[in-house]
C-alpha positions, -999 to +999 in steps of 0.1 A: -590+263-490-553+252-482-550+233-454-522+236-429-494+208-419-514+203-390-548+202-405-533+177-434-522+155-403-562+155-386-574+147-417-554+117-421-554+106-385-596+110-387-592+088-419-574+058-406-587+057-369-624+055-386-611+020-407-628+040-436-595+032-460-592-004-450-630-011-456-624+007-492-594-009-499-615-044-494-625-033-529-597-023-548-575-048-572-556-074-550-518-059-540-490-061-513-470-036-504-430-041-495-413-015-472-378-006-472-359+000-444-320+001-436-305+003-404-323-006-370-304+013-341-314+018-305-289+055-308-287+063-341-269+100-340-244+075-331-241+068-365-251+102-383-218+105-401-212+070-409-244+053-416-265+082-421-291+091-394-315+094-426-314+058-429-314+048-397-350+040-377-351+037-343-355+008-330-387+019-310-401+034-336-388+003-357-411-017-332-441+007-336-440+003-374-439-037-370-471-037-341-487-020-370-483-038-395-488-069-373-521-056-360-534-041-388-522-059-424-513-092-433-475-100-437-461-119-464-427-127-478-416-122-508-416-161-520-455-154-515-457-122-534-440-140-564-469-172-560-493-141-565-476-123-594-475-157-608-511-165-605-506-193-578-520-181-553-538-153-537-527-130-513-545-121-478-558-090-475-536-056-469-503-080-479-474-066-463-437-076-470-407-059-449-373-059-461-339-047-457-308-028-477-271-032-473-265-059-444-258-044-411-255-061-382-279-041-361-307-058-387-297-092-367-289-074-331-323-051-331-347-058-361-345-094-357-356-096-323-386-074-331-398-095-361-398-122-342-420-107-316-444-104-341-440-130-361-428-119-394-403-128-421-382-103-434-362-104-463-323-092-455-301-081-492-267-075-484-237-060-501-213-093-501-184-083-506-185-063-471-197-090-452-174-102-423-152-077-443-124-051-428-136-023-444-167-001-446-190+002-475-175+032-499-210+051-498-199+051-456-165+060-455-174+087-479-197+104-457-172+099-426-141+115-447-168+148-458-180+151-425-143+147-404-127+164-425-106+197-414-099+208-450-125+241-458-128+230-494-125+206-518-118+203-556-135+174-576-110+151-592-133+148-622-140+182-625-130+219-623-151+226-596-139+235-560-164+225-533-166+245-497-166+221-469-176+251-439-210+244-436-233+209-427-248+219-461-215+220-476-204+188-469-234+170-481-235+185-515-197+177-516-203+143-506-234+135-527-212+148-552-185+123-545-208+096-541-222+102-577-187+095-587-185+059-565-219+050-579-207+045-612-176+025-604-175-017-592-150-037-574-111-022-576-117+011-593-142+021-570-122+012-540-098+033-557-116+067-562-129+063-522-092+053-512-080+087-535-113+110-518-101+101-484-062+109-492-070+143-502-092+151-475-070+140-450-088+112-432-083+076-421-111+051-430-132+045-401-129+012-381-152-014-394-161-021-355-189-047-364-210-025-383-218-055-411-226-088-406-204-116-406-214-145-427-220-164-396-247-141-384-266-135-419-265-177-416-287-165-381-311-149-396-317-176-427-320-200-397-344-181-380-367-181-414-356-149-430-351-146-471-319-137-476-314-116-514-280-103-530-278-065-525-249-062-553-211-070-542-200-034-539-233-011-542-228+008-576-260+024-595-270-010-620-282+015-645-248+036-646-221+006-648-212-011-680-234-043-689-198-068-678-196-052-646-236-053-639-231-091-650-203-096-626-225-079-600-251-102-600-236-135-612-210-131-584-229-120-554-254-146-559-222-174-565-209-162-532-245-162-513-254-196-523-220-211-515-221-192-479-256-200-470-258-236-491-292-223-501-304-211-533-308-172-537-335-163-555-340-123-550-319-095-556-325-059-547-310-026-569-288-004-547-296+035-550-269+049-535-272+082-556-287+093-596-320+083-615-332+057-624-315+029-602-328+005-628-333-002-664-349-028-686-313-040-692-308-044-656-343-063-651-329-086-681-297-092-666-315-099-633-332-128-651-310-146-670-282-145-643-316-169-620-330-145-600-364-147-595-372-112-582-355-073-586-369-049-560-363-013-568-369+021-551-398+030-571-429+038-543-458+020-557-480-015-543-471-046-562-500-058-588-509-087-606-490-081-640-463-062-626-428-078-640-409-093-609-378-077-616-386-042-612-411-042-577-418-013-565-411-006-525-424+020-502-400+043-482-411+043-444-417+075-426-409+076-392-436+091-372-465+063-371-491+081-381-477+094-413-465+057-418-498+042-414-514+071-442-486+062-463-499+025-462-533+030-464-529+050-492-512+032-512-533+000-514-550+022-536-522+039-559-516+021-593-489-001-597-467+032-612-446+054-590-419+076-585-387+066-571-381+076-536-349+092-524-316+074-523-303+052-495-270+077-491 
């Protein structure tokens, strides 16, 4: 028998109002589970072609997601996850960890405010080099140029194809296409192939107009007991850049985060702004010797005991609450292998 959307939806709904999972999941192999989010916006088609409304929750159903967790599962940071891989402690039942990507300022406006309500620590990674910057990350002013565009087509500097821009569709494939391009470029020459896109399509960066954080409010949130971890200086793929420019990457966003903040900075999460993997075991190496202590990546799998610290799997986070509350239940019980979930463009 196949079931139906809606019949796959009753099923799950009958299993996690019975508490049938969560009495299982008392005996499977201790784990936590860290959730990924982005961008925390009361209006976020606001933001749908700068930001992405794909990686923007609500901040409603942001505060739905956190009840949840608060109500139902225990949360944890990510210091206390490490204790556990480490063997130094144990973790509370249904260990939850909730972190964030990139660094903008609605994390301190809305998401803060919600934690706090609930009383959980987050962990915030941001992109350094565009904090209390005047420009945009590259992966936003990419989308902005492909969807403001007037031009009807496109032709791919690095390549002989010509992309049509008439179509919603269009665009996207032009711009994931782009962004593919970015991904494998750091620091100037990135800037340059984003600063080259934009001339040939005709549009003006957008205005920066407080979309990051300054380094005054990601000191705010470290003050209010949030982790704060390097997200890269300028978001390229770790796995596509050259081993000196993945060094610089880490060595100098963590330089710059531990001068800012006067703290140490101890975890670092792997941009996936576009291509497979967003990782590799050269990456985890670098991650190590340059004094991280953790790597989170985009791989959707619970964290287990033996599971190497700098590749941690994180869970995406559906929307609508009850698919979010299946997608944690059910993964207490995955193994500690996954598949990588889809990139934060």
């Amino acid at each position: 028998m196949v079931l139906t959307t809606d019949s796959k939806r009753w099923v799950k709904r009958l299993l996690t109002g019975s508490h049938a999972m969560s009495l299982a999941a008392r005996f499977a192999p201790p784990a936590a589970l860290i959730l990924a989010y982005h961008s925390i916006h009361n209006h976020p088609d606001e933001y749908a072609d700068t930001i992405g409304a794909n990686n923007i929750h609500e901040t409603s159903v942001f505060e739905k997601h956190m009840e949840l967790v608060a109500r139902n599962f225990s949360s944890v940071t990510l210091d206390e996850i490490l204790l556990f891989l480490e063997g130094k402690r144990s973790l509370p039942p249904r260990a939850v960890a909730v972190t964030f990507d990139d660094g903008y300022r609605d994390n301190l406006e809305f998401a803060a405010p919600v934690l706090a309500r609930y009383g959980i620590r987050g962990t915030f990674f941001v992109t350094v080099d565009y904090i209390g910057a005047s420009k945009l990350p590259w992966f936003i002013r990419l989308r902005y140029a492909f969807w403001n565009t007037r031009l009807v087509s496109w032709r791919g500097p690095w390549s002989e194809r010509t992309f049509k821009l008439e179509s919603l569709e269009d665009r996207r494939c032009a711009f994931l296409a782009a962004c593919e391009y970015g991904a494998r470029r750091v620091g100037a020459a990135q800037e340059e192939v984003i600063s080259g896109i934009e001339h040939e399509l005709e549009i003006e960066p957008p205005a920066a107009n407080e979309m990051m954080m300054t380094w005054d409010e990601v000191r705010k949130l470290h003050s209010a007991g949030h982790l704060i971890g390097s997200h890269t200086l300028t978001h390229p793929n770790m796995a596509f850049v050259g081993e000196q420019e993945a060094r610089l990457e880490f060595q100098e966003s963590k330089r710059r985060l531990e001068k800012e903040l006067g703290v140490r900075v101890e975890h670092f999460s792997y941009p996936h702004p576009v291509l497979d993997p967003n990782w590799t075991d050269r990456t985890a190496a670098i991650c190590r010797e340059v004094g991280f202590v953790s790597g989170v990546t985009t791989v959707s799998a619970p964290v287990r005991r033996g599971q190497n610290p700098y590749s941690l799997p994180r869970l995406y986070t559906p929307r609508e609450l009850s698919d979010f509350r299946w997608h944690l239940e059910r993964s207490l019980f995955q193994r500690a292998q996954g598949r990588a979930h889809a990139c934060d463009v």
